[in-house]
C-alpha positions in Angstrom: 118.1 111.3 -167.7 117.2 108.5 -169.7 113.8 108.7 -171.7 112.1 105.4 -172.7 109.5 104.7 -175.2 108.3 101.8 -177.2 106.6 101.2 -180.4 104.7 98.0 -178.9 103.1 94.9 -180.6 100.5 95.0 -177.8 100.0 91.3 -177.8 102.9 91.0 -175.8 101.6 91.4 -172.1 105.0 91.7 -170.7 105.7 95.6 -172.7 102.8 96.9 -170.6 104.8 95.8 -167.5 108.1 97.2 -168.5 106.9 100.8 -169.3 105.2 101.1 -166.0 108.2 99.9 -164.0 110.7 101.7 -166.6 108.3 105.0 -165.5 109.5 104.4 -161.9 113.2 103.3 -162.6 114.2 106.4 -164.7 111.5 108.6 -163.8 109.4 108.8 -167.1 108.0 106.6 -169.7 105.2 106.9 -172.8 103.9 104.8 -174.7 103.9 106.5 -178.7 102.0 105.4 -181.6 102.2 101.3 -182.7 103.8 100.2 -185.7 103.5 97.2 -187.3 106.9 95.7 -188.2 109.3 97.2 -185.4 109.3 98.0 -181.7 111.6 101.0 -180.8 113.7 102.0 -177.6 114.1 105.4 -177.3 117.6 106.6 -175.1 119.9 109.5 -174.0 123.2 109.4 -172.8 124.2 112.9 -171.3 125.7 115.2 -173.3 125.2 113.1 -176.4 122.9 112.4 -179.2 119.4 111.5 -178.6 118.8 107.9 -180.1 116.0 105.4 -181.5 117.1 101.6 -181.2 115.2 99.7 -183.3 114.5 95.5 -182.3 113.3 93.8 -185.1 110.0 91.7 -183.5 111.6 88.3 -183.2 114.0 89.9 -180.4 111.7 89.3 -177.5 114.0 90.2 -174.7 113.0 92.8 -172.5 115.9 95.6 -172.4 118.4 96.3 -169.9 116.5 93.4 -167.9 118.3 90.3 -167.4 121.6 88.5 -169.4 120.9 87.4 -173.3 122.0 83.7 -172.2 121.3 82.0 -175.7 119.6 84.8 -177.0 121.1 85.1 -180.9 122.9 88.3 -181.4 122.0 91.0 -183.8 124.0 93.0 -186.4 123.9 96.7 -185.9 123.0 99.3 -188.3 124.3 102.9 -187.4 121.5 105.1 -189.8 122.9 108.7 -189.6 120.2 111.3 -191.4 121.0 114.3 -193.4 121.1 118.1 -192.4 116.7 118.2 -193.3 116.3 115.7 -190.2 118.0 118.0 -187.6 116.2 119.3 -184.5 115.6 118.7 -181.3 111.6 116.7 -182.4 113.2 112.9 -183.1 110.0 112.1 -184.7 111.8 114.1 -187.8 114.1 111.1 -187.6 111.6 108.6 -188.4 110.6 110.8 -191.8 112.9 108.4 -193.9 115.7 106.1 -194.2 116.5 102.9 -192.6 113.5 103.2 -189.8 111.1 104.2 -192.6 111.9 101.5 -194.7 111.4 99.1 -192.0 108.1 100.4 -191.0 106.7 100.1 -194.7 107.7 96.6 -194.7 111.5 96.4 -195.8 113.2 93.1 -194.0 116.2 94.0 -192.1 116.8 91.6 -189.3 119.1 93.8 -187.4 119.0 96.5 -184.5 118.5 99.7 -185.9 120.7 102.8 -183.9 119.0 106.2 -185.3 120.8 109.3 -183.4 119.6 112.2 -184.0 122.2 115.5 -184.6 120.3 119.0 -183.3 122.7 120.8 -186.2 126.1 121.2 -187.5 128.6 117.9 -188.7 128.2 114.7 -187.0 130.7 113.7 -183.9 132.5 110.5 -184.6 132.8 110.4 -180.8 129.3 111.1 -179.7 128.6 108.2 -182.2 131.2 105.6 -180.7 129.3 106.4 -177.2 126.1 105.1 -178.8 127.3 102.5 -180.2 129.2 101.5 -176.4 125.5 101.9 -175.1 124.0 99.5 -177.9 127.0 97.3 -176.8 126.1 96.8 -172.9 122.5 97.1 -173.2 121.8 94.8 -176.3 122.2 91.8 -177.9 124.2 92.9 -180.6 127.1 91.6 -182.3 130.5 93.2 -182.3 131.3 92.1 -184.9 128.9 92.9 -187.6 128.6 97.1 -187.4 127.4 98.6 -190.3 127.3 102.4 -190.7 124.9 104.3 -193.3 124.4 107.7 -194.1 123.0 109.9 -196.4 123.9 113.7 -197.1 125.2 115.8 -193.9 125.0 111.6 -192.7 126.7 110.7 -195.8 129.7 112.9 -194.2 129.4 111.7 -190.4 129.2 108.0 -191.8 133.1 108.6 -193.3 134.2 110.7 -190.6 133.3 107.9 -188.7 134.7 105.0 -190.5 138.0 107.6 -190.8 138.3 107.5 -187.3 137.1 103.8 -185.4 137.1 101.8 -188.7 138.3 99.0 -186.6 134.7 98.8 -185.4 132.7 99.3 -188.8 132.5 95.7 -190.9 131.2 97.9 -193.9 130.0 101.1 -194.0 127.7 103.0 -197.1 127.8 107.0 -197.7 125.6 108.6 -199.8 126.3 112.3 -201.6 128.3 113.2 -198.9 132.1 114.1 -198.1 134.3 114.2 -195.2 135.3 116.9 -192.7 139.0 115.0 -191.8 141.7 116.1 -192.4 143.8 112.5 -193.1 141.4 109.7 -195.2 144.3 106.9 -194.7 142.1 104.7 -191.8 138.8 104.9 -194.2 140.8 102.3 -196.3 140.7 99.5 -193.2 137.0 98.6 -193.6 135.1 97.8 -196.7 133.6 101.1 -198.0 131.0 102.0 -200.5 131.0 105.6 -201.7 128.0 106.1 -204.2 126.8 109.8 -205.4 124.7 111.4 -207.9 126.2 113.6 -210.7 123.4 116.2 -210.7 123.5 116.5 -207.1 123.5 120.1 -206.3 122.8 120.3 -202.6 126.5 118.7 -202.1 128.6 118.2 -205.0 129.8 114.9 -206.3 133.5 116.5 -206.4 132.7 116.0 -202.5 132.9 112.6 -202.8 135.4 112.3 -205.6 137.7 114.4 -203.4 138.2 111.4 -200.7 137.7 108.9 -203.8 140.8 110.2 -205.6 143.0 110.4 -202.2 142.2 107.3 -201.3 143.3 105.8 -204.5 146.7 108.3 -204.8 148.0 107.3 -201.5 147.4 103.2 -202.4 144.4 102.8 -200.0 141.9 101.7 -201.9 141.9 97.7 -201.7 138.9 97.5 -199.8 136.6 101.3 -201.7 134.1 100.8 -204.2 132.0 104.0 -205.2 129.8 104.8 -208.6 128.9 108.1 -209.8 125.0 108.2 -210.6 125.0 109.9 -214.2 122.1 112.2 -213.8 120.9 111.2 -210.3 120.0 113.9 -208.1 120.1 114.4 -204.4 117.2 113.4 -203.8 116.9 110.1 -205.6 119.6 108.7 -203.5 117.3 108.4 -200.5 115.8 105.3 -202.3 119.1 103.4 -201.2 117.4 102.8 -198.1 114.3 101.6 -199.3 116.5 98.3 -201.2 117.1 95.2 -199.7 120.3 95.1 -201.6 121.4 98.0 -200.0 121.3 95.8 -196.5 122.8 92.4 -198.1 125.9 93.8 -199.2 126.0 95.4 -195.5 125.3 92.0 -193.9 127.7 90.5 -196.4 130.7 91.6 -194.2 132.2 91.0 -190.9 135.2 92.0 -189.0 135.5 88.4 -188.5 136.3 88.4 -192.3 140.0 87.2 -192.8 141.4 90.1 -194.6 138.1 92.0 -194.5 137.3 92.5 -198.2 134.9 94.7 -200.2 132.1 92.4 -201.9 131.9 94.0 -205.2 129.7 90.9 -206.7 126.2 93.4 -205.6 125.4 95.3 -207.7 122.7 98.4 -207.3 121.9 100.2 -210.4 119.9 103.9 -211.8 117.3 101.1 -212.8 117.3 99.9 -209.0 116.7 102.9 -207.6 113.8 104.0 -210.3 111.8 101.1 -209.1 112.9 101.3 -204.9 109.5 102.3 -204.0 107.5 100.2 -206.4 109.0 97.4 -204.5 
């Protein structure tokens, strides 16, 4: 089963349409609360994660409905949340992060993939499927996946890029860690580690652990990663609420020859002190 529902600019006639006939195509349809800067697909594949897809308002296509033609293609941001998100309510999902961000006005002209995990570490499988259904159903672009995760998503986001990191242009984990066993593929896309050194919900030795491996077996051409002196868990969640945060992201592409790690953005203590503000 397939559930559908849109966060709708209601000027546009045409959503009203879709819903009703998206009701009779896959047997249910709502229509949830509007928001001002996004409209949001809501899917399912069986036995996977449930998922919001964000469309940033300029993408005026209706989904699953008829060939992009000319239509310009969209990076793809993968947001995986941390453990606090989990459940089976994926209005919890929305709470913060990438989505959140958006919503209070943050510019990030890409499609936004927001699974959500009912409990226990993130599948790097159940994650590619997603990403296969953003693939067929969307205009998105191949080439330009980002993955970024914070906490228990912090974890999934380099289990992931340790597994299909041919697929991920540049991928950011926040105070997390990884559950594999072998770190060698993390080193094929660009990679940006960052974690607080008063974190005490998951320890920065977490991070330092794949850091340090990395960088003993010689794999470490494309890593970057900084170690917040002071920074608690919490304040890394403010990563998501920087636009630089997104421009080094969108600053990569598979298409890159060689694929390096832009290390010319910076984001500083001082960054994140003032992410809100902004």
């Amino acid at each position: 089963m397939v559930v559908v529902s849109y966060f709708c600019n209601m000027k546009h006639w045409f959503i009203s349409f879709f819903i009703a006939l998206a009701a009779l195509v896959f047997g249910t349809g709502s229509v949830s609360a509007q928001t001002k800067n996004m409209s949001t697909l809501r899917s399912e594949i069986p036995g996977g994660y449930p998922f919001w897809v964000c469309k940033p308002l300029d993408y005026n296509r209706v989904w699953e409905a008829e060939e992009f033609g000319e239509e310009p293609y969209y990076p793809v941001i993968l947001f995986l949340h941390g453990r606090s998100l989990c459940g089976r309510d994926m209005k919890r999902v929305l709470r913060y992060g990438t989505l959140d961000a958006v919503e209070k006005g943050l510019n990030v002209p890409a499609l936004i993939v927001a699974p959500q995990n009912p409990g226990g570490p993130w599948n790097p499988k159940k994650l590619n499927d997603i990403l296969d259904w953003v693939m067929e159903n969307c205009a998105a672009d191949p080439e330009r996946i980002y993955v970024l995760g914070m906490s228990l998503g912090g974890y999934g986001t380099l289990d992931y890029v340790g597994t299909y990191p041919e697929r991920v242009a540049a991928a950011m984990a926040l105070c997390g860690g990884s559950t594999l066993r072998d770190y060698s593929r993390m080193g094929e896309a660009p990679l940006w580690i960052i974690h607080g050194t008063a974190d005490r919900a998951v320890s920065v030795n977490e991070s330092k652990k794949v850091v340090n491996a990395m960088k003993a077996a010689g794999n470490d051409s494309r890593l970057r990663y900084d170690w917040f002196a002071g920074s608690s868990h919490g304040a890394l969640a403010r990563m998501f609420y920087l636009q630089e945060t997104y421009d080094w992201l969108f600053s990569h592409s598979l298409a890159d020859p060689g694929r390096p790690v832009n290390r010319k953005i910076s984001i500083t203590k001082e960054d994140l002190r003032k992410a809100y503000k902004r």
